[in-house]
C-alpha positions in Angstrom: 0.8 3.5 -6.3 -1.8 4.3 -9.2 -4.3 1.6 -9.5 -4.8 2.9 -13.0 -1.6 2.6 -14.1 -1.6 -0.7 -17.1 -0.8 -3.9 -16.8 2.0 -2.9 -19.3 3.5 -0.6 -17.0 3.3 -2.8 -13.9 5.0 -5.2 -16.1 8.0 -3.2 -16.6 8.9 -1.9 -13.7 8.6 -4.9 -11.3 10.3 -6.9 -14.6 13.0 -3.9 -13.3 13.0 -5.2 -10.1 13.2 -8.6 -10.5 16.6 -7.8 -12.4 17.7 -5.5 -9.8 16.8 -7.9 -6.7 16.0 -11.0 -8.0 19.0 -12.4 -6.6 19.1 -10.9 -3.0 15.8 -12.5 -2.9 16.8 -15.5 -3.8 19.4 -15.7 -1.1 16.9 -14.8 1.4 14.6 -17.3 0.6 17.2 -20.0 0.1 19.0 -19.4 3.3 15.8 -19.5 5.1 14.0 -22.4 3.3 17.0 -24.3 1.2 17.8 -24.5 -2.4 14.5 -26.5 -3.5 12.0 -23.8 -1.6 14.4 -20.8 -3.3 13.2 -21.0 -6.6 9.8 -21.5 -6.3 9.3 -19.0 -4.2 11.7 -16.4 -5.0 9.0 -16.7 -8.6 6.3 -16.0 -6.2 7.1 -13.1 -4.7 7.7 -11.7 -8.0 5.0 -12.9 -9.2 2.7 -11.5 -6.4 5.0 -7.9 -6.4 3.0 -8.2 -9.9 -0.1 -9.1 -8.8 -0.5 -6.8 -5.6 1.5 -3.7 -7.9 -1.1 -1.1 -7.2 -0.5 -1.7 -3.2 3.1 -0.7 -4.0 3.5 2.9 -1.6 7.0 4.1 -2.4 6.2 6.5 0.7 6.5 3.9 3.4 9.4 2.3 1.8 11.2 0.8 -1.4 10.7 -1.8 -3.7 13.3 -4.4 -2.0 11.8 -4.0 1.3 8.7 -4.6 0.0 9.6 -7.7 -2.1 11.5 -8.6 1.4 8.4 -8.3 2.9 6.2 -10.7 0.6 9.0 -13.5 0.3 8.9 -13.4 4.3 5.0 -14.0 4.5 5.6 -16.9 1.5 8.1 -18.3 3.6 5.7 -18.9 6.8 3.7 -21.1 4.8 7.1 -23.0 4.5 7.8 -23.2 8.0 8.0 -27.0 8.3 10.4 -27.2 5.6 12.7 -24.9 7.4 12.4 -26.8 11.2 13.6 -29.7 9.4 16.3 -28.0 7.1 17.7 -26.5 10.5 18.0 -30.3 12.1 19.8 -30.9 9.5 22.1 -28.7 9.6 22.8 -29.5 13.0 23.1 -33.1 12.5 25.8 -32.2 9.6 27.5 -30.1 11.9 27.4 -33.2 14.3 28.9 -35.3 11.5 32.0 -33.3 10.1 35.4 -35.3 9.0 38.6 -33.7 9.2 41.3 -35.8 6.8 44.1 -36.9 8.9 44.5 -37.6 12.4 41.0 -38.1 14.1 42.1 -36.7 17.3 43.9 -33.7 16.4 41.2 -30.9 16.9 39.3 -33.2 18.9 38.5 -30.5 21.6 37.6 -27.8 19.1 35.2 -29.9 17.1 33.5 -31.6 19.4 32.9 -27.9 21.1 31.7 -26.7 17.4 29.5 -29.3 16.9 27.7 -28.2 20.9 27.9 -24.8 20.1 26.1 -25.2 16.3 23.7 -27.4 18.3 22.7 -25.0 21.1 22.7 -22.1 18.4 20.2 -24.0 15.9 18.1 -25.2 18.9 17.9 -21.4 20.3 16.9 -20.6 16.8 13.9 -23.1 16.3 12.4 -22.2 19.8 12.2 -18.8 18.6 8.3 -17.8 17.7 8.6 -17.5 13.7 7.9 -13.5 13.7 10.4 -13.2 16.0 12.8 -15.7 13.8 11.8 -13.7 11.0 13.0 -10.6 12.4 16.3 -12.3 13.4 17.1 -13.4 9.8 16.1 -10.2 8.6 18.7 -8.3 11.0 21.4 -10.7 11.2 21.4 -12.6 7.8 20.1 -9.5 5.4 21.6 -6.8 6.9 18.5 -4.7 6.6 17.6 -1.7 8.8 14.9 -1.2 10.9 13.4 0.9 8.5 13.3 -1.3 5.7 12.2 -4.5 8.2 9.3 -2.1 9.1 8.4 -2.0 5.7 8.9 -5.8 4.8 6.8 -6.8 8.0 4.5 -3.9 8.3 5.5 -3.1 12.0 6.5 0.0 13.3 10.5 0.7 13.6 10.1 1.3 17.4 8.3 -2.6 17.7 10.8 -4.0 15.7 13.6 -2.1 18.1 11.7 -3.3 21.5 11.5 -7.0 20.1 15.0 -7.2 19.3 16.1 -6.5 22.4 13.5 -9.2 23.9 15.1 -11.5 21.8 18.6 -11.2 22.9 17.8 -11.3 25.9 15.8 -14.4 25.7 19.1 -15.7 23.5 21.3 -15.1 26.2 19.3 -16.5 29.2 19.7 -19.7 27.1 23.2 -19.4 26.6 23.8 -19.0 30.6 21.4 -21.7 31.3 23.1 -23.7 28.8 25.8 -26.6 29.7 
């Protein structure tokens, strides 16, 4: 964009954006990072969208790819956070009741709880731009266009690594118990 345009301006429209993604954002992030990361920075990607305003290029892409984009490079800094929110999950996946009888479902739970184990484990051994991309793809639902935009890689990178990461994903799941 403009460098000249005011601060007035720049103001405006990403105070626009925020209402028009502000939550999609903050989904993201919270899916990625947890509740407590979400907030803060979900703010900070706004508030950088703000800052960085006259990097904005509408030709390589649009505004929610772009605020995609800066929550995904705030979220490596949060890296830790999300290792040990992803434990977590699988330990509560390891930990689920079911009211009633204790053994009925036995089989199906106890297969659950393996299966939500070898999946967060794949996940976490994944390099974090290639986790990123994942979650992008599978979680967002974003095309390769606007991930090319978000992480500033080409769409044809973004195709090539996808496919390295399935495949790496499913030479787990055969070596797998």
């Amino acid at each position: 964009m403009d460098a000249s345009i005011p601060d007035d301006e720049a103001q405006r429209v990403v105070g626009g954006w925020f209402d028009a993604h502000v939550d999609t954002i903050h989904r993201y992030v919270a899916r990625r990072a947890g509740d407590e990361v979400a907030l803060d920075v979900t703010a900070e990607s706004f508030r950088v969208a703000l800052e960085q305003f006259e990097r904005f290029d509408r030709r390589r892409g649009d505004e929610r790819a772009w605020l995609y984009g800066i929550a995904t490079n705030l979220l490596r800094r949060h890296w830790r956070t999300e290792q040990r929110l992803l434990r977590t999950h699988q330990r509560a996946g390891a930990s689920t009741e079911v009211p009633g009888d204790p053994l009925v479902g036995i089989d199906a739970r106890v297969d659950a709880e393996r299966e939500a184990g070898r999946v967060v484990g794949a996940i976490e051994r994944l390099e974090p731009d290639d986790r990123d991309l994942l979650v992008l793809v599978a979680w967002e639902h974003l095309t390769s266009g606007e991930i090319s935009e978000a992480l500033g890689i080409p769409a044809s990178t973004i195709r090539a690594r996808l496919r390295r990461i399935r495949a790496q994903l499913r030479t787990e799941q055969e070596v797998s118990p």
